[in-house]
N, CA, C and O of each residue as an XYZ file, in Angstrom:
332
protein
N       0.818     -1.192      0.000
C       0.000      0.000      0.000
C       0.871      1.270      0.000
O       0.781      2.230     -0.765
N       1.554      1.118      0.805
C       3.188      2.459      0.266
C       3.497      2.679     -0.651
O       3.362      3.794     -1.154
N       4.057      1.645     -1.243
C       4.532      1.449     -2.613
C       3.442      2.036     -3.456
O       3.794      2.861     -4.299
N       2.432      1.798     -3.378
C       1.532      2.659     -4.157
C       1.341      3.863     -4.148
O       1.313      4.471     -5.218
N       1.142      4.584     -2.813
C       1.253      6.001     -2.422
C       2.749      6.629     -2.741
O       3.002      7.673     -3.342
N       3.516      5.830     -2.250
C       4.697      6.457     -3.143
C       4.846      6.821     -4.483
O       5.115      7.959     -4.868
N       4.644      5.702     -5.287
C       4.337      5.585     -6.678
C       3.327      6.684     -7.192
O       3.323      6.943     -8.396
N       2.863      7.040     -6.727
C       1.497      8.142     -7.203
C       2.011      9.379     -6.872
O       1.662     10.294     -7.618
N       3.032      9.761     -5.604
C       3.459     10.906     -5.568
C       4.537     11.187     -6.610
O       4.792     12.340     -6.958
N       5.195     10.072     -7.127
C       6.056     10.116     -7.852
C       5.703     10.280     -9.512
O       6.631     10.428    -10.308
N       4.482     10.248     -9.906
C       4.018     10.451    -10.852
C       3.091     11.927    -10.722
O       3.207     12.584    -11.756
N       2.361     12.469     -9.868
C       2.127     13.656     -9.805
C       3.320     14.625     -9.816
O       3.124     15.633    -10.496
N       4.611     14.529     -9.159
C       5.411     15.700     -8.829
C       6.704     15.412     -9.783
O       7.604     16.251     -9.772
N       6.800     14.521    -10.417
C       7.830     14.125    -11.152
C       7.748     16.084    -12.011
O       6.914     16.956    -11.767
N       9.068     16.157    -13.082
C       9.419     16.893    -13.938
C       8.669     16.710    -15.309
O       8.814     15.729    -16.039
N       7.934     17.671    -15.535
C       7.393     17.382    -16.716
C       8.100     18.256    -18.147
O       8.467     19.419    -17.978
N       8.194     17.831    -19.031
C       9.369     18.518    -20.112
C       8.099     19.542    -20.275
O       7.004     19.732    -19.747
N       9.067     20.193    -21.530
C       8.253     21.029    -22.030
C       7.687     20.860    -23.160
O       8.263     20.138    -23.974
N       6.171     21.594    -23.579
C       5.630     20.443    -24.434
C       5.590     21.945    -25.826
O       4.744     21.910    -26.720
N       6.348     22.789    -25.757
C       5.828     23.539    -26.914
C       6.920     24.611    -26.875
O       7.288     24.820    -25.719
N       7.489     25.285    -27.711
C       8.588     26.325    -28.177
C       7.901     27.184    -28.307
O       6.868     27.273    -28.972
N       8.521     28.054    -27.546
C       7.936     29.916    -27.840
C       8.591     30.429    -29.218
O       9.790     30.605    -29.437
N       7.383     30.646    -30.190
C       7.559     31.580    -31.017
C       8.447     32.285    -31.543
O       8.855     33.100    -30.715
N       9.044     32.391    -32.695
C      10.039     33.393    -32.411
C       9.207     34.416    -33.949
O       8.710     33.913    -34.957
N       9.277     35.335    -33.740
C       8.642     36.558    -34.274
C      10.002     37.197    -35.753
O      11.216     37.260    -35.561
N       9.556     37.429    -36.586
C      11.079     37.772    -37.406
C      10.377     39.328    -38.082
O       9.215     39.730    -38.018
N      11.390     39.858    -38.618
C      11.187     41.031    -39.551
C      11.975     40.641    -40.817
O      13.172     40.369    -40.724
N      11.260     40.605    -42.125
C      11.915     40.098    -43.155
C      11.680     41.276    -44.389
O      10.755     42.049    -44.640
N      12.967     41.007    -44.998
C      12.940     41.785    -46.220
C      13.023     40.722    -47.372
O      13.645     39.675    -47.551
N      12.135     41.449    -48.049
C      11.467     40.220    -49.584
C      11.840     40.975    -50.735
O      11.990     42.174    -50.968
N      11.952     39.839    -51.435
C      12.113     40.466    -52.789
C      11.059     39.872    -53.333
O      10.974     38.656    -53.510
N       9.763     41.128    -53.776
C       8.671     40.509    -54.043
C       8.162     40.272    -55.125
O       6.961     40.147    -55.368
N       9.042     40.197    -55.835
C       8.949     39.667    -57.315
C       9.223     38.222    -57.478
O       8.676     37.535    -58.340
N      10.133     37.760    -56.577
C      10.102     36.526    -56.500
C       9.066     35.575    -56.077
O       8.943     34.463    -56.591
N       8.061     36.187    -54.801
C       7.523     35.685    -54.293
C       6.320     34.665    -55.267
O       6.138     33.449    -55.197
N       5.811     35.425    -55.921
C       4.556     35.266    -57.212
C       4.758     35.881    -58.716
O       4.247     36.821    -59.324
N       5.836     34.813    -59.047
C       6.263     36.090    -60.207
C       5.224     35.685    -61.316
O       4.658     34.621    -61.568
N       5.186     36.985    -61.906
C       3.615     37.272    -63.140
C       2.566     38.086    -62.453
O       1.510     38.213    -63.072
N       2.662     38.624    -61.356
C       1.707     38.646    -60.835
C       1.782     40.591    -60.248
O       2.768     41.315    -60.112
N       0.494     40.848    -60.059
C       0.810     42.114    -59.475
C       1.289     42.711    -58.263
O       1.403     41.852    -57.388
N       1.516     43.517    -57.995
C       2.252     43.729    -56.471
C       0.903     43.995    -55.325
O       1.242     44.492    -54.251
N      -0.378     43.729    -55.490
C      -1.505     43.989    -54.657
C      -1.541     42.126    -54.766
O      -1.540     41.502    -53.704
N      -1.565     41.508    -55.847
C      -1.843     40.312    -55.294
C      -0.910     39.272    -54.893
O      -1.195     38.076    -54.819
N       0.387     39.872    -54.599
C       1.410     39.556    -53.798
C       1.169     40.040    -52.085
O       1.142     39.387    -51.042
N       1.042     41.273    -52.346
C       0.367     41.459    -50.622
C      -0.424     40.939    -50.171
O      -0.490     40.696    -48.966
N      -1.355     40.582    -51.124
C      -2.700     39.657    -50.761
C      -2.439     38.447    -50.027
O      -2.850     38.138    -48.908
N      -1.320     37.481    -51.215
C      -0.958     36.367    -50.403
C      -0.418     36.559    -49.678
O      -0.744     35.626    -48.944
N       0.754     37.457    -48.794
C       1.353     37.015    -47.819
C       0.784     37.551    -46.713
O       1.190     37.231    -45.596
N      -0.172     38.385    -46.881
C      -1.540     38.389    -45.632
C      -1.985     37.376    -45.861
O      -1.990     36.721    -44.819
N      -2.491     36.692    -46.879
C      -3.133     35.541    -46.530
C      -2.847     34.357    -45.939
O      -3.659     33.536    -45.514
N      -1.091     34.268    -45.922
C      -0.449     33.017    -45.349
C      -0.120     33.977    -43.930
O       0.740     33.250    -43.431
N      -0.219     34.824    -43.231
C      -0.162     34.950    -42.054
C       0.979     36.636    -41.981
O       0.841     37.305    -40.957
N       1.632     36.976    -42.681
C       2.440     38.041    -42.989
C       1.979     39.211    -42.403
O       0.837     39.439    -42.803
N       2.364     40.011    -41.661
C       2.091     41.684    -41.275
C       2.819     42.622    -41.775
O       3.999     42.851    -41.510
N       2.195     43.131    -42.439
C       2.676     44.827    -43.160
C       3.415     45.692    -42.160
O       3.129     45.727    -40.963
N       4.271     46.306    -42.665
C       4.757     46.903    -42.086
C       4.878     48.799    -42.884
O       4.356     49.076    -43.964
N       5.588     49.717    -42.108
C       5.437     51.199    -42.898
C       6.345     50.971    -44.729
O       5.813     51.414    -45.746
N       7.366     50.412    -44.744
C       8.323     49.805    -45.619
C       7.591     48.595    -46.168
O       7.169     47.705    -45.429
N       7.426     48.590    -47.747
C       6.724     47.617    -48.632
C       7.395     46.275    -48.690
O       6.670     45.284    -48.774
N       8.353     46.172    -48.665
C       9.426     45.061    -48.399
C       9.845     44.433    -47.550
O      10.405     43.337    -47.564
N       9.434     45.524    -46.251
C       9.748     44.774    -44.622
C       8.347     43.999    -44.502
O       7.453     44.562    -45.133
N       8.013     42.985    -43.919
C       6.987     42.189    -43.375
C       7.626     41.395    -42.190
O       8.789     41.074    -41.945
N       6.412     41.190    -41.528
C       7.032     40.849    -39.784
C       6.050     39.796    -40.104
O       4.934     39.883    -40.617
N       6.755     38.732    -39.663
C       5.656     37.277    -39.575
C       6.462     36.102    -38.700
O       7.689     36.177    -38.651
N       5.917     35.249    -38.156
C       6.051     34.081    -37.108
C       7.218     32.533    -38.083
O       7.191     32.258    -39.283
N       8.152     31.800    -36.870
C       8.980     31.632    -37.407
C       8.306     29.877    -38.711
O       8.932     29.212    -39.536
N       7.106     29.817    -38.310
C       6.632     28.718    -38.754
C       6.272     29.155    -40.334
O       6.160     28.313    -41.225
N       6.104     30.612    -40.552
C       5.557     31.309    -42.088
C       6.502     31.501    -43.105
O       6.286     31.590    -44.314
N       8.021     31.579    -42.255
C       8.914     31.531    -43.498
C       8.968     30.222    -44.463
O       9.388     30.441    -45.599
N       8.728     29.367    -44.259
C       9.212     28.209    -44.952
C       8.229     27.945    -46.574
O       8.309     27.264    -47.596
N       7.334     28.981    -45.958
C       6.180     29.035    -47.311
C       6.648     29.881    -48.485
O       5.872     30.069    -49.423
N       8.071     30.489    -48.491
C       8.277     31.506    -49.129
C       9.185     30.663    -49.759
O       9.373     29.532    -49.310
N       9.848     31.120    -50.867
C      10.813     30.789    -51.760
C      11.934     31.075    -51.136
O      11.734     32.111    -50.501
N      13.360     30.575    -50.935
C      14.794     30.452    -50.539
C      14.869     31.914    -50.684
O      14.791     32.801    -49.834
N      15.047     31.963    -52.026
C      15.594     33.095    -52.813
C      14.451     34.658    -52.857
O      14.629     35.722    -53.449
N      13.606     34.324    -52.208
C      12.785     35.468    -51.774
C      13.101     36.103    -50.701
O      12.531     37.178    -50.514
N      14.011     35.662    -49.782
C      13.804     36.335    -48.414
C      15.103     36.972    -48.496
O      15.951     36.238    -49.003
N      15.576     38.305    -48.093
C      16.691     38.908    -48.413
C      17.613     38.667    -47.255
O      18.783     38.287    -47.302
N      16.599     39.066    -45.801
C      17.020     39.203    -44.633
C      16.167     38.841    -43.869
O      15.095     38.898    -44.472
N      15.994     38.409    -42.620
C      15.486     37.847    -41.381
C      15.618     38.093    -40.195
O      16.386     37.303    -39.646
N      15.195     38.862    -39.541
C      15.801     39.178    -37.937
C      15.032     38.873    -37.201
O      13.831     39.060    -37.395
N      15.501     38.338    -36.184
C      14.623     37.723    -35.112
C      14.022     39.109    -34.387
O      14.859     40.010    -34.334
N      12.794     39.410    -33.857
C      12.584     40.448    -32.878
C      12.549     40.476    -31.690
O      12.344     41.538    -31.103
């Protein structure tokens, strides 16, 4: 019967990992011709609001989450800074 109560404290208070990575937030400069090429520069903004992208005062800077870059082309992204 110890062994059990032990056992149970040892599973409530044990170390639990961590189950999820904080975010990391970037500021990127695009070259947005690459992004959708043929296409106009309103329906280039379009998509990368639509995949999750935030505008910024600068047409080229966009601030977006570190899971949104990978949707972009290699050769689209100029620069990347973490914020």
């Amino acid at each position: 019967m110890i062994y059990l109560l032990a056992r149970l404290c040892q599973l409530f208070f044990r170390d639990k990992p961590a189950k999820f990575k904080a975010p990391i937030r970037y500021r990127t400069t695009l070259d947005l011709s690459k992004i959708r090429p043929g296409r106009s520069e309103e329906e280039v903004f379009d998509y990368l609001t639509r995949i999750g992208f935030s505008r910024t005062s600068n047409p080229i800077v966009w601030k977006c989450w570190d899971n949104q870059l990978p949707r972009l082309p290699s050769e689209a992204i100029l620069k990347a800074e973490k914020l």
